[in-house]
MDTraj code that builds the backbone (N, CA, C; nanometers):
import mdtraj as md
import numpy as np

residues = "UNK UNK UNK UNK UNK UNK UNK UNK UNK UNK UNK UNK UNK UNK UNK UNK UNK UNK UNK UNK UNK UNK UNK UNK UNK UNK UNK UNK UNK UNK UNK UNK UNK UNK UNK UNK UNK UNK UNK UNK UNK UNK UNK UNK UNK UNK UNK UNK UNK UNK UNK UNK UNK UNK UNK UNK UNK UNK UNK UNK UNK UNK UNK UNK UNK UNK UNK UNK UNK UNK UNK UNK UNK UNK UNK UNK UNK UNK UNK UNK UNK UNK UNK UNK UNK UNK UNK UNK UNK UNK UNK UNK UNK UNK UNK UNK UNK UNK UNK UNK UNK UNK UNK UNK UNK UNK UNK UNK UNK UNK UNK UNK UNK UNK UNK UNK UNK UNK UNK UNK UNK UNK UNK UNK UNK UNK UNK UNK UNK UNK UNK UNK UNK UNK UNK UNK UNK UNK UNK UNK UNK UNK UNK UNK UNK UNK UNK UNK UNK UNK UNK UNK UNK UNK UNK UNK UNK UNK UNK UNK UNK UNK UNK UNK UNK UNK UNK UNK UNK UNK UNK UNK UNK UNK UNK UNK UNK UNK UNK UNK UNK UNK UNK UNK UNK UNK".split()
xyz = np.array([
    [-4.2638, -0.0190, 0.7413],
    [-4.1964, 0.0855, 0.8152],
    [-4.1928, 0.0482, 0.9615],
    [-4.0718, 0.0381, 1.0072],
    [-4.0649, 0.0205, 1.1567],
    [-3.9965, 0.1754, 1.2619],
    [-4.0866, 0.2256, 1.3111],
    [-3.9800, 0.3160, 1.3780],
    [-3.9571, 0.2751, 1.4979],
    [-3.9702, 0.1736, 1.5009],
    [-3.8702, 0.1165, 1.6655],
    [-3.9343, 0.2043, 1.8149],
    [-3.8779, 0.2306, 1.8661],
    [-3.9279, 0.3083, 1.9877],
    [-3.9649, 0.4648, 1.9482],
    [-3.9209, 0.5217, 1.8788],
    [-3.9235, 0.6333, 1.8258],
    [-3.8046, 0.6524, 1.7337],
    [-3.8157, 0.7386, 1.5922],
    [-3.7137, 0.8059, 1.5115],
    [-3.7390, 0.9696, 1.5382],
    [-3.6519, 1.0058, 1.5671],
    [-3.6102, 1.1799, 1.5775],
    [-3.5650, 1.2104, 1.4392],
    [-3.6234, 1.3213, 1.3644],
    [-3.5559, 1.4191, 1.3187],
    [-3.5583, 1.5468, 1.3316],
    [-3.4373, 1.6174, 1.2710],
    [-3.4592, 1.7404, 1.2674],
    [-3.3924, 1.7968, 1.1374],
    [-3.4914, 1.9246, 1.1057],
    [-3.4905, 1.9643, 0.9600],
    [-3.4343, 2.1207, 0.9946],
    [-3.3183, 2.1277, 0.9679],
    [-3.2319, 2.2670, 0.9797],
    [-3.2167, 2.3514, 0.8304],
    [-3.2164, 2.4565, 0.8062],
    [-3.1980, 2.5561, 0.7021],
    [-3.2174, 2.6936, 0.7476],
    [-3.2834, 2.7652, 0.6286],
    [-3.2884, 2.9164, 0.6845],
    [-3.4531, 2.9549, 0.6234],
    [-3.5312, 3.0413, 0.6859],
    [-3.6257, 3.0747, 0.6280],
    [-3.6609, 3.1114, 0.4663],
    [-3.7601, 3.0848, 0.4431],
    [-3.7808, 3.0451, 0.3116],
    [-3.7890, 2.9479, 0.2002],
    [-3.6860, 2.8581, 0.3007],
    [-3.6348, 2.6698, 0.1727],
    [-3.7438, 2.5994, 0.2321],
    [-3.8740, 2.6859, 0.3253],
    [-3.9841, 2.5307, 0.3393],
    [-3.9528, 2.4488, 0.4160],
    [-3.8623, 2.5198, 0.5308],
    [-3.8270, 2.3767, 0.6464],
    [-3.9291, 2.3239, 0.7233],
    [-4.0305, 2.4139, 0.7293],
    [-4.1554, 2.3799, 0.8784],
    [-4.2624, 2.3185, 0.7862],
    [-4.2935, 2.3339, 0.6412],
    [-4.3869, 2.2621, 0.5401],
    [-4.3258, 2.1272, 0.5690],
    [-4.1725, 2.1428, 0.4526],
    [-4.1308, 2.0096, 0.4725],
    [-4.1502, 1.9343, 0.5761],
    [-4.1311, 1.9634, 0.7364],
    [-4.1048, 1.8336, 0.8097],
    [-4.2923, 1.8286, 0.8404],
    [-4.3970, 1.9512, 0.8445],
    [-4.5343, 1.8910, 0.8730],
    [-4.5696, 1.7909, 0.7460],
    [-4.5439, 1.8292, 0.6414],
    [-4.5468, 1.6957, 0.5294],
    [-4.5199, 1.5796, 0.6135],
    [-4.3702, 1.5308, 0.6616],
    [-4.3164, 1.3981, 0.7176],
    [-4.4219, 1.3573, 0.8545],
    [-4.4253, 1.4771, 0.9152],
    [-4.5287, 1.4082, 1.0395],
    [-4.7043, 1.3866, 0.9885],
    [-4.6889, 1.4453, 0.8980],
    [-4.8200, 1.3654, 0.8570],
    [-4.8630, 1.2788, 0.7521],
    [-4.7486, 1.2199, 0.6836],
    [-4.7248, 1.1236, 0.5996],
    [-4.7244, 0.9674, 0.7276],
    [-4.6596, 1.0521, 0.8598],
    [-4.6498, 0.9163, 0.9438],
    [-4.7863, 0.9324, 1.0170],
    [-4.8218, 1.0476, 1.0841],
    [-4.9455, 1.0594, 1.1726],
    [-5.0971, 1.0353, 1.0835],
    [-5.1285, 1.0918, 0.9719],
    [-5.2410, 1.1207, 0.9366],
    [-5.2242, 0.9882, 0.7851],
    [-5.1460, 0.9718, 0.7713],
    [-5.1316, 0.8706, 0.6452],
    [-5.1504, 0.7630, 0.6837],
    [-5.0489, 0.7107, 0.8171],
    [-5.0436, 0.5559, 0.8157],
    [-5.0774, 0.5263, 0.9925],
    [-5.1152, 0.6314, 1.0405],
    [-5.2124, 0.6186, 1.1428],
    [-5.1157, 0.5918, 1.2510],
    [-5.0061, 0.6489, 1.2727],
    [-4.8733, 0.6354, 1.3857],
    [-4.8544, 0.7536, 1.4532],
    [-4.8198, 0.8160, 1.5429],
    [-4.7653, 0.9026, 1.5825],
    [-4.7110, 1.0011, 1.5848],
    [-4.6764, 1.1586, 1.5851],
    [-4.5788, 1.2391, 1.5364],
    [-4.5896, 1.4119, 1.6257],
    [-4.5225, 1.4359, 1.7058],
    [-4.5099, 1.5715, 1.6936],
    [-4.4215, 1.6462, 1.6523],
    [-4.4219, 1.8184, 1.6194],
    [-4.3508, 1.8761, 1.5273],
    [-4.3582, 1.9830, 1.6033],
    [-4.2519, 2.0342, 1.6788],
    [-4.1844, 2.1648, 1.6851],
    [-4.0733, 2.2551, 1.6124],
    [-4.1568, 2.3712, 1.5976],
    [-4.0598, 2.4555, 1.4851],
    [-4.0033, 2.6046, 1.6059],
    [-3.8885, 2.6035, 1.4935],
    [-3.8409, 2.6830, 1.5482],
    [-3.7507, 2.8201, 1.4420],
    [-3.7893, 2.9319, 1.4574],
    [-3.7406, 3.0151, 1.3356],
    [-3.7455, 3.1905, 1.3985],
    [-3.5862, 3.2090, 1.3693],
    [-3.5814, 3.4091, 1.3808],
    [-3.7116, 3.4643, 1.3792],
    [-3.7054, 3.6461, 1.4027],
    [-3.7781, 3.7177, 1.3395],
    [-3.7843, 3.7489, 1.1787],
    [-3.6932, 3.7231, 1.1172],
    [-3.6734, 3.7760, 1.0195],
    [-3.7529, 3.6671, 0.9515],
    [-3.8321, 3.7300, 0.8472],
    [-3.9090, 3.6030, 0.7655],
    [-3.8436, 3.5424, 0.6407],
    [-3.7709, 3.5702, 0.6097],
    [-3.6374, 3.4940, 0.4799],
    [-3.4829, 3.5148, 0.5374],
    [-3.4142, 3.4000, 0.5492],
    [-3.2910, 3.4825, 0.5429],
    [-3.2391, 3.3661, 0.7003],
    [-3.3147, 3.3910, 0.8036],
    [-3.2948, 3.3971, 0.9015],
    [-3.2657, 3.2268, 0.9250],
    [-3.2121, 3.1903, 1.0648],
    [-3.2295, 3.0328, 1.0892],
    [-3.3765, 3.0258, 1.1022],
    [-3.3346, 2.8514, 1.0970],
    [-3.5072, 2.8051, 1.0886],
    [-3.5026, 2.6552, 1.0962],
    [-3.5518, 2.5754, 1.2326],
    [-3.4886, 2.4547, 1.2374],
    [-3.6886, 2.3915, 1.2449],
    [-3.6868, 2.2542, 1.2226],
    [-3.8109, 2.1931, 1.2498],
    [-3.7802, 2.0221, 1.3274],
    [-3.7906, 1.9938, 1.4218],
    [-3.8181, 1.8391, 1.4908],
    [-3.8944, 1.7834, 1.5252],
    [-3.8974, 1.6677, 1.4969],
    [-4.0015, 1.5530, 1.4537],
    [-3.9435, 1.4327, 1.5542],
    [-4.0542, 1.3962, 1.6088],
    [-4.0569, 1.2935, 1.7001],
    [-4.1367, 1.2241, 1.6618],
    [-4.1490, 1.0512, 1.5989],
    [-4.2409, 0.9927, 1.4877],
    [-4.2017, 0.8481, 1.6104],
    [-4.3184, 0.8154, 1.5994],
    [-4.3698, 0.6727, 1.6897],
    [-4.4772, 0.5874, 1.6517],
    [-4.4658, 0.4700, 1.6755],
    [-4.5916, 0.3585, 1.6701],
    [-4.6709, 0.3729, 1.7794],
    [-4.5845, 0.4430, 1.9148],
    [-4.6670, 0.4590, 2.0280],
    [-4.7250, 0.5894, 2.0438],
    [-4.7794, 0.6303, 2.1276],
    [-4.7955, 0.7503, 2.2234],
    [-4.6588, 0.8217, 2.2416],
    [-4.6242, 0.9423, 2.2245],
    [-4.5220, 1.0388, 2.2095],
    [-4.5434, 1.1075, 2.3374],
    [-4.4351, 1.0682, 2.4604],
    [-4.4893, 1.1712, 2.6258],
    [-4.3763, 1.3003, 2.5636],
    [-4.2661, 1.2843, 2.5165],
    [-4.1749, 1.4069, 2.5234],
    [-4.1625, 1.4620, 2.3553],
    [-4.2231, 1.5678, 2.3711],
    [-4.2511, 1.6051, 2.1959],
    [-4.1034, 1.6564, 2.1095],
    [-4.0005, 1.6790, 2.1967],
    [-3.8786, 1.7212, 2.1695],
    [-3.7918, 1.6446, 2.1289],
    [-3.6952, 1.6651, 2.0488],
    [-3.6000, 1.5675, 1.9287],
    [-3.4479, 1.5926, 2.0944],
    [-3.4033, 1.5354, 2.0535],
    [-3.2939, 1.5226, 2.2579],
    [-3.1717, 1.4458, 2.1224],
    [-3.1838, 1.3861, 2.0620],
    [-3.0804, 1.3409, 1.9463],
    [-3.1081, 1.2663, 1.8398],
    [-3.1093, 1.3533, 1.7546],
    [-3.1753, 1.3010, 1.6248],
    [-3.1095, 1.1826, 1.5497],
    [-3.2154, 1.0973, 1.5121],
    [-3.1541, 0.9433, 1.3972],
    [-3.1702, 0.9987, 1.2768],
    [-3.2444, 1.1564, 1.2626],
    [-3.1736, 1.2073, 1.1029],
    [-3.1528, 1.3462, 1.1253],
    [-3.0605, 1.4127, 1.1022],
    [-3.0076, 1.5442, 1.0456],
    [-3.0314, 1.5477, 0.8574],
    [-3.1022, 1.6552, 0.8482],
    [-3.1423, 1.7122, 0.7460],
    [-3.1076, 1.8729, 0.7458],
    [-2.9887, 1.9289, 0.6446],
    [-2.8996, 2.0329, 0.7062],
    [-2.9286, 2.1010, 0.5324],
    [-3.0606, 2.2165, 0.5036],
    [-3.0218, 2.2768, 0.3910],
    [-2.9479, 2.3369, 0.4147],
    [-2.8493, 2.4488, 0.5214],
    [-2.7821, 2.5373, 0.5213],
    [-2.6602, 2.5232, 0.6003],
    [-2.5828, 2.5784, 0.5869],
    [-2.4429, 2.5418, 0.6384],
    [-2.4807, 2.5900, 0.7992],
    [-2.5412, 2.6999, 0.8053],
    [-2.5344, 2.7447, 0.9700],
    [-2.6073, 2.6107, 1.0049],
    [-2.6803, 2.5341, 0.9682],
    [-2.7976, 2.4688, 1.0434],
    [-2.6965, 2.3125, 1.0249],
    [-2.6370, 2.2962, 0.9694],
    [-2.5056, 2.1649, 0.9815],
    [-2.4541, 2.2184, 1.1316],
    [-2.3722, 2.3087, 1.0959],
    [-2.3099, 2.3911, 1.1939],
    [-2.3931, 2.3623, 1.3421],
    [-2.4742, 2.3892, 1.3560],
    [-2.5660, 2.4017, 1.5078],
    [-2.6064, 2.2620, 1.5457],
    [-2.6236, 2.2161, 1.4566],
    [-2.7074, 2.0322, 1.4984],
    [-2.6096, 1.9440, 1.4467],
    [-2.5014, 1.9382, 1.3801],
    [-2.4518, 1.8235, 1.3867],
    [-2.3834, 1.7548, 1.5170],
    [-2.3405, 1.8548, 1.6181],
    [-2.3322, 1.7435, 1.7306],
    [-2.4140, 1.6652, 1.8288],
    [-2.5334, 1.7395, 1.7685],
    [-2.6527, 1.6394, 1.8294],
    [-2.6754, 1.4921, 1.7832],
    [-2.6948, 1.4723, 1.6271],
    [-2.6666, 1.3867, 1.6025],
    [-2.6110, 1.2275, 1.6596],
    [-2.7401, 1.1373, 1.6423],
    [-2.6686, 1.0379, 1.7337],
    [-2.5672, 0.9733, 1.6958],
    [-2.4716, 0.8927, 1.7769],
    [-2.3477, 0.7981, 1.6704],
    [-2.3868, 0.7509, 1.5271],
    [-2.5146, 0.6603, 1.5350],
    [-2.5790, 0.5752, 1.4672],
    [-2.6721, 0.6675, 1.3529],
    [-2.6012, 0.7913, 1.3713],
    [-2.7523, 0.8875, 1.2857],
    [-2.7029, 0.9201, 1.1695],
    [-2.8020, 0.9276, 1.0704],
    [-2.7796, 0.9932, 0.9150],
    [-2.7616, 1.1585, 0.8868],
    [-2.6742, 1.1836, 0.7818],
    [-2.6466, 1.3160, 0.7764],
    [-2.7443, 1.3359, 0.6346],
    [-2.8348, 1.4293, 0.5959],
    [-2.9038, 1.4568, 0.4870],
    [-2.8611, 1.5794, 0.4396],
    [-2.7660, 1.6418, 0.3700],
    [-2.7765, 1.7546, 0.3116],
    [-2.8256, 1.7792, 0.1672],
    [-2.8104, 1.9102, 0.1128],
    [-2.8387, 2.0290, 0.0115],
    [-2.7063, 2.0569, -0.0518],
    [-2.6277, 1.9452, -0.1112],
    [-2.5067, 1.9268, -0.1462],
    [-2.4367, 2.0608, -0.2248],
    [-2.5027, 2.1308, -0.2769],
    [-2.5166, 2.2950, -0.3256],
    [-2.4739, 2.3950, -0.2281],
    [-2.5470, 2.3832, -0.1443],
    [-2.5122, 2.4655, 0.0119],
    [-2.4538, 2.4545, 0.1029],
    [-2.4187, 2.3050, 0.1198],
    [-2.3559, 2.3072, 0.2735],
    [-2.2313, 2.2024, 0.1968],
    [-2.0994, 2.2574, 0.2847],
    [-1.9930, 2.1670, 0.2955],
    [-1.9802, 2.0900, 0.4278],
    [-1.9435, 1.9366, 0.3752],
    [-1.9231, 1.8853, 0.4698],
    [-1.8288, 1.8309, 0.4693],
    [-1.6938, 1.9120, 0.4835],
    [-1.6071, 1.8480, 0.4985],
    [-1.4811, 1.8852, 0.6263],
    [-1.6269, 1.9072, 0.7043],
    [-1.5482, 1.8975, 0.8827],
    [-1.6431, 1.7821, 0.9146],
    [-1.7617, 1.7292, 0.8506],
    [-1.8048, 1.6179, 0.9302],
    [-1.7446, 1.4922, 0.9112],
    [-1.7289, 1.3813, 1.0310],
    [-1.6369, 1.2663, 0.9982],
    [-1.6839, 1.1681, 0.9225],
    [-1.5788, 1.1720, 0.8207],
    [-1.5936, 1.0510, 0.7008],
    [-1.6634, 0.9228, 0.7353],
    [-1.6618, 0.8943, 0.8350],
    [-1.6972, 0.7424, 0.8715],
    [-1.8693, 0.7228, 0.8912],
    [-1.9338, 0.8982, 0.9100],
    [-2.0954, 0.9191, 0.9497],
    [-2.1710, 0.9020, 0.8441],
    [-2.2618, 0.8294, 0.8046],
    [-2.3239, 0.8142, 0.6625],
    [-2.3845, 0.9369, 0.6310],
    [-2.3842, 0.9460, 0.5344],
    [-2.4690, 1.1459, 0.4413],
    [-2.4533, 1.0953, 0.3256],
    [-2.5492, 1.1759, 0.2622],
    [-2.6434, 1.1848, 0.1792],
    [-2.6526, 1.3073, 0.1312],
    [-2.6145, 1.3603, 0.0361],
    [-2.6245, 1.4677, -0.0605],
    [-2.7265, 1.4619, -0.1926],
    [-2.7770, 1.5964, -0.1783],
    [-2.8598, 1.5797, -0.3060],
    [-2.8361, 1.7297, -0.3399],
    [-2.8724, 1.7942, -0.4707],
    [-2.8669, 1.9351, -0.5136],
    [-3.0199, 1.9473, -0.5149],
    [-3.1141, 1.9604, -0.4195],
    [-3.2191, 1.9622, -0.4014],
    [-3.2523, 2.1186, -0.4614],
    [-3.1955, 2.2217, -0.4184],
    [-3.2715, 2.3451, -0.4980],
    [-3.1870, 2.3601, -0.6600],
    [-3.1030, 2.2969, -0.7239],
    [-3.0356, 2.2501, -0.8523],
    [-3.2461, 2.2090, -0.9793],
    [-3.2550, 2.0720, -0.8730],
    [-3.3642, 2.0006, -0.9314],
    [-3.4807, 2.0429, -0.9569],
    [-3.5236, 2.1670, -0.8232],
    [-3.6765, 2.2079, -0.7654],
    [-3.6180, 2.3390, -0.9455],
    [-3.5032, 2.3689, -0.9661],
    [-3.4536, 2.4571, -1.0916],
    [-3.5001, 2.3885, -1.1767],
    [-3.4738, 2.2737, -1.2263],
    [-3.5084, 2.2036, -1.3667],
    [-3.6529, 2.1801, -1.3637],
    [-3.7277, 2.2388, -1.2632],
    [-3.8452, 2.1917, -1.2920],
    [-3.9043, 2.3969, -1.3132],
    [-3.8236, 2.4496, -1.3228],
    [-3.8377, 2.5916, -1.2925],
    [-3.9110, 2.6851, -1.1722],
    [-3.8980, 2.5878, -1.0975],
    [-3.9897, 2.6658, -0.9418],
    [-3.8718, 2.6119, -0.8331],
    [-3.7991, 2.7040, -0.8134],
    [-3.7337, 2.6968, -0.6778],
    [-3.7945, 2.6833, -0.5847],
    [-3.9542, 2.7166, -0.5827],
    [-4.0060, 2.7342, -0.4455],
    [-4.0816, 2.5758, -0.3777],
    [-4.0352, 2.4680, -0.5129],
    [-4.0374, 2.3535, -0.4339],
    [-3.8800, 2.2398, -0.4424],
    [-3.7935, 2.3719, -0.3581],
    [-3.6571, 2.2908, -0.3111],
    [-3.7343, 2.1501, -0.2349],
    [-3.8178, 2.2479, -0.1387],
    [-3.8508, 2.1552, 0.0339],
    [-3.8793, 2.0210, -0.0319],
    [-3.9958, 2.0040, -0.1434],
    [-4.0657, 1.8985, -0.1735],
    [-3.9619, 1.7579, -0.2216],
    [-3.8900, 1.8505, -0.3115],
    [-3.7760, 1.7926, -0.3390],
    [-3.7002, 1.6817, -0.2741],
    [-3.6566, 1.7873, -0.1334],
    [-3.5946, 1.7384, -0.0270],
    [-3.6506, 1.5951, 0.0629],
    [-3.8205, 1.6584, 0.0626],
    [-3.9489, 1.5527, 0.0953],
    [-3.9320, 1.4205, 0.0527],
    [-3.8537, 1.4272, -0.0921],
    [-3.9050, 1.3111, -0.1542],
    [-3.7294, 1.2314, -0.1329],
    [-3.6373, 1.2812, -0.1476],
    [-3.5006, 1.2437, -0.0547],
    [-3.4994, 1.1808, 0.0125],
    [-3.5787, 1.2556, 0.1432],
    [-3.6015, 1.1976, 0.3179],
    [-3.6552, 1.0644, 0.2554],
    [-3.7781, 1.0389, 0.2004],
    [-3.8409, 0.9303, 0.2105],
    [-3.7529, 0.7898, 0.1384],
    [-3.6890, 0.8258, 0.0503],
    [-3.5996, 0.7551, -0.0122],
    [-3.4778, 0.7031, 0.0764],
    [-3.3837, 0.8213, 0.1552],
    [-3.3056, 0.7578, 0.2715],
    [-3.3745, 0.6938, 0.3690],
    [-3.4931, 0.7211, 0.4460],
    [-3.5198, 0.7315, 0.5490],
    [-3.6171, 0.6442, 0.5268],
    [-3.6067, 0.5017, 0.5574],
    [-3.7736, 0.4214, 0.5468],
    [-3.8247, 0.4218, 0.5595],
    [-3.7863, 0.4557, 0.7372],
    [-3.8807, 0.4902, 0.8196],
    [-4.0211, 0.6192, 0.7944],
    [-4.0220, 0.6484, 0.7548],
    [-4.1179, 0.7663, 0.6808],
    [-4.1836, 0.6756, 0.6050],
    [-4.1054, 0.6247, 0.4974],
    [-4.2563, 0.5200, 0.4329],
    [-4.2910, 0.6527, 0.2671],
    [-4.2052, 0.5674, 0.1394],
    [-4.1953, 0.6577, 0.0171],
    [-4.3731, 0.7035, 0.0217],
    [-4.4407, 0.6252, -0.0169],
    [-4.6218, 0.6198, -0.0999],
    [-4.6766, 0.6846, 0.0263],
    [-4.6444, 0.6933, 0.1327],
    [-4.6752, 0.8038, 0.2374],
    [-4.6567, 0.9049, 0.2273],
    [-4.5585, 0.9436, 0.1824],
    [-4.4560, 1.0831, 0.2032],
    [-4.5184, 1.1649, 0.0976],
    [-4.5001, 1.0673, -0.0046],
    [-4.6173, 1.1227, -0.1439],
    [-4.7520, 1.1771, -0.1500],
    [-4.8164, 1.0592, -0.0974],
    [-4.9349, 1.0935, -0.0257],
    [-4.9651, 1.2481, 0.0268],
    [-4.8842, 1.2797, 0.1403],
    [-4.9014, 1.3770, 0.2244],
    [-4.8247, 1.5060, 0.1235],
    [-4.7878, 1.4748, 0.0709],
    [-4.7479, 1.6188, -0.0189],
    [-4.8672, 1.6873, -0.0899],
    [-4.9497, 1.5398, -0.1733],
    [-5.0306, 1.5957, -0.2227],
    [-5.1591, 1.5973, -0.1370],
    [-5.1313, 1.5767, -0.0134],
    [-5.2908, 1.6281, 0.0652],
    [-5.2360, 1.8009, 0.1450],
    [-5.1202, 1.8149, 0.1568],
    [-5.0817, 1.9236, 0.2056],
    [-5.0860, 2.0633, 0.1005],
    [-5.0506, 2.0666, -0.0423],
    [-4.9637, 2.1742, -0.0771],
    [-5.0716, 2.2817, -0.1291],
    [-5.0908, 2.3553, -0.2336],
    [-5.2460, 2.4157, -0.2208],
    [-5.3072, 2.3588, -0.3658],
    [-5.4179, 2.3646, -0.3667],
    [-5.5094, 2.3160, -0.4898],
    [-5.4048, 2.3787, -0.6132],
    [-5.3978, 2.2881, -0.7401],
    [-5.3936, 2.3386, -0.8500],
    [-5.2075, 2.3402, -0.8759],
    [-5.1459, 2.3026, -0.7705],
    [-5.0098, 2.2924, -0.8001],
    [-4.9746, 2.1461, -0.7602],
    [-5.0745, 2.0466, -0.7702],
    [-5.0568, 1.8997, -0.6943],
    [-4.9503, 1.8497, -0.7867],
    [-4.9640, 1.8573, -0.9361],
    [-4.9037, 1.7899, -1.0560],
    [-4.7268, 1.8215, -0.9899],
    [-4.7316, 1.9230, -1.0300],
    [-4.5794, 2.0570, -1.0002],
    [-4.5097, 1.9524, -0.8488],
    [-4.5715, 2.0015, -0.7955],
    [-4.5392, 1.9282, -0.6145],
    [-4.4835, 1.7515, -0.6444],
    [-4.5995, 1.7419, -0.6833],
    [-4.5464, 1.5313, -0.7182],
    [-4.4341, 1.4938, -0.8317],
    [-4.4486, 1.5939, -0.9356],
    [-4.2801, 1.6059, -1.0027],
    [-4.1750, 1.6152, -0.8885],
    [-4.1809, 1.7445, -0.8247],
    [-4.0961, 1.7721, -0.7520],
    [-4.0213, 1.6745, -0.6519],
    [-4.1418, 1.5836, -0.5697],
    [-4.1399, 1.4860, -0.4706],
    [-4.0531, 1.3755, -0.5634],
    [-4.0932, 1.3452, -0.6469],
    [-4.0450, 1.2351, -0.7516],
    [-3.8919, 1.2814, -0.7957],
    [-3.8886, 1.3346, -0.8375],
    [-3.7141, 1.4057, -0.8438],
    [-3.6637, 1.3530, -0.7158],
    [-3.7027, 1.4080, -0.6464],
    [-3.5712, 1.3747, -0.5113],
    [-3.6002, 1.2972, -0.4854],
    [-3.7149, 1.1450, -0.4615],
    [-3.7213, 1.0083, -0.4841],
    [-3.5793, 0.9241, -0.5698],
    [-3.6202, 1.0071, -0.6879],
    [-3.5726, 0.9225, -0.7533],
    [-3.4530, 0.9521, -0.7655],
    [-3.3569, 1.0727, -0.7234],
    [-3.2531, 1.1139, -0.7453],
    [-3.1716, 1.0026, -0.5975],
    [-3.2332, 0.9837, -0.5213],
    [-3.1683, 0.9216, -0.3900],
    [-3.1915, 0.7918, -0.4400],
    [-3.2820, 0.6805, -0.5184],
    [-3.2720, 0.5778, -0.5744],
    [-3.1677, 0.5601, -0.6533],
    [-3.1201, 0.6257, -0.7221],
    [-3.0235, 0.6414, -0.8142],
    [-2.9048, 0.6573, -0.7913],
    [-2.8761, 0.7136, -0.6653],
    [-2.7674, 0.7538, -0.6387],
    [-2.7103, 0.6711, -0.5147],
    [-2.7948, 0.6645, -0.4422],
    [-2.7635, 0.5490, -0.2803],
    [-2.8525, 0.4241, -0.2667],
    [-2.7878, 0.3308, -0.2129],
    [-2.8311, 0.2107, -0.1547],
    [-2.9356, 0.3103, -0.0189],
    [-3.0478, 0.2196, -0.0059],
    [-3.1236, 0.2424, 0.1125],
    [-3.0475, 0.2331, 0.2522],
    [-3.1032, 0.3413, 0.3092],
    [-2.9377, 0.3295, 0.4316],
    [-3.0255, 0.2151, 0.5363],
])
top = md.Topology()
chain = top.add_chain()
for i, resn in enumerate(residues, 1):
    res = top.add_residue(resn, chain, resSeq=i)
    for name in ("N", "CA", "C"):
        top.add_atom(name, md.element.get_by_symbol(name[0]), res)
traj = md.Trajectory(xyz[None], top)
């Protein structure tokens, strides 16, 4: 895994799909797993379901002075408002990650690489919607190298709560393997 000077992301949806789990999973798959760098600011309404709900990740080999994402090298968009708000941040060179179920993208330009998955479709076949996020977890790590797959894994199952580790690492593994299957490593 190389993250170069730093990789930015940011993890957009709406309260409830696990956006602020999901991205502390990624910063500590890079910070506490493989001993690199990471801060994580969240950001989310009053409303506790329903509402926006964005999370950014600033992931380094070095020391991190500015903890804030300024233009992200990944957009991760479960919800159409949260495409909507951050895709012009997005750098030239940056990846689009959606929730191919939820969000249309077909105002973003053809030429930007994305990545679709039916992430809450899958977290269904396993009958617990309530691990879309993990799902998604295991996606990111599959597009995104930089994260580092056996990390990402890792940190799911040191994060989620006792007794649902099995459930969670299905979940992670689905969207692994659904982005193996479906895309070349970007």
């Amino acid at each position: 895994m190389d993250l170069g000077s730093s990789f930015e992301v940011r993890i957009a949806g709406f309260g409830g799909q696990g956006v602020i789990l999901a991205a502390m999973i990624l910063g500590r798959a890079v910070s506490i797993v493989q001993n690199k760098h990471a801060t994580l600011v969240q950001s989310f309404g009053p409303e506790a379901r329903g509402g926006a709900c964005s999370a950014q990740l600033v992931l380094s080999e070095e020391k991190i002075l500015y903890p804030y994402v300024r233009s992200p090298d990944l957009l991760v968009a479960m919800s159409q408002e949260g495409l909507g708000t951050y895709i012009g941040s997005l750098k030239p060179s940056g990846r689009l990650i959606y929730e191919s179920d939820l969000v249309d993208i077909s105002s973003v330009p053809s030429d930007m690489p994305r990545f679709g998955v039916p992430a809450t479709a899958l977290a269904e076949s396993l009958r617990r919607r309530i691990v879309t996020n993990i799902v998604m977890v295991g996606f990111i790590a599959w597009v995104a190298d930089e994260i580092g797959g056996d990390a990402a894994r890792k940190a799911v199952l040191q994060s989620v709560p006792k007794g649902t580790e099995q459930l969670n690492g299905r979940a992670f593994d689905l969207g692994f393997d659904y982005g193996r299957e479906h895309f070349a490593r970007a």
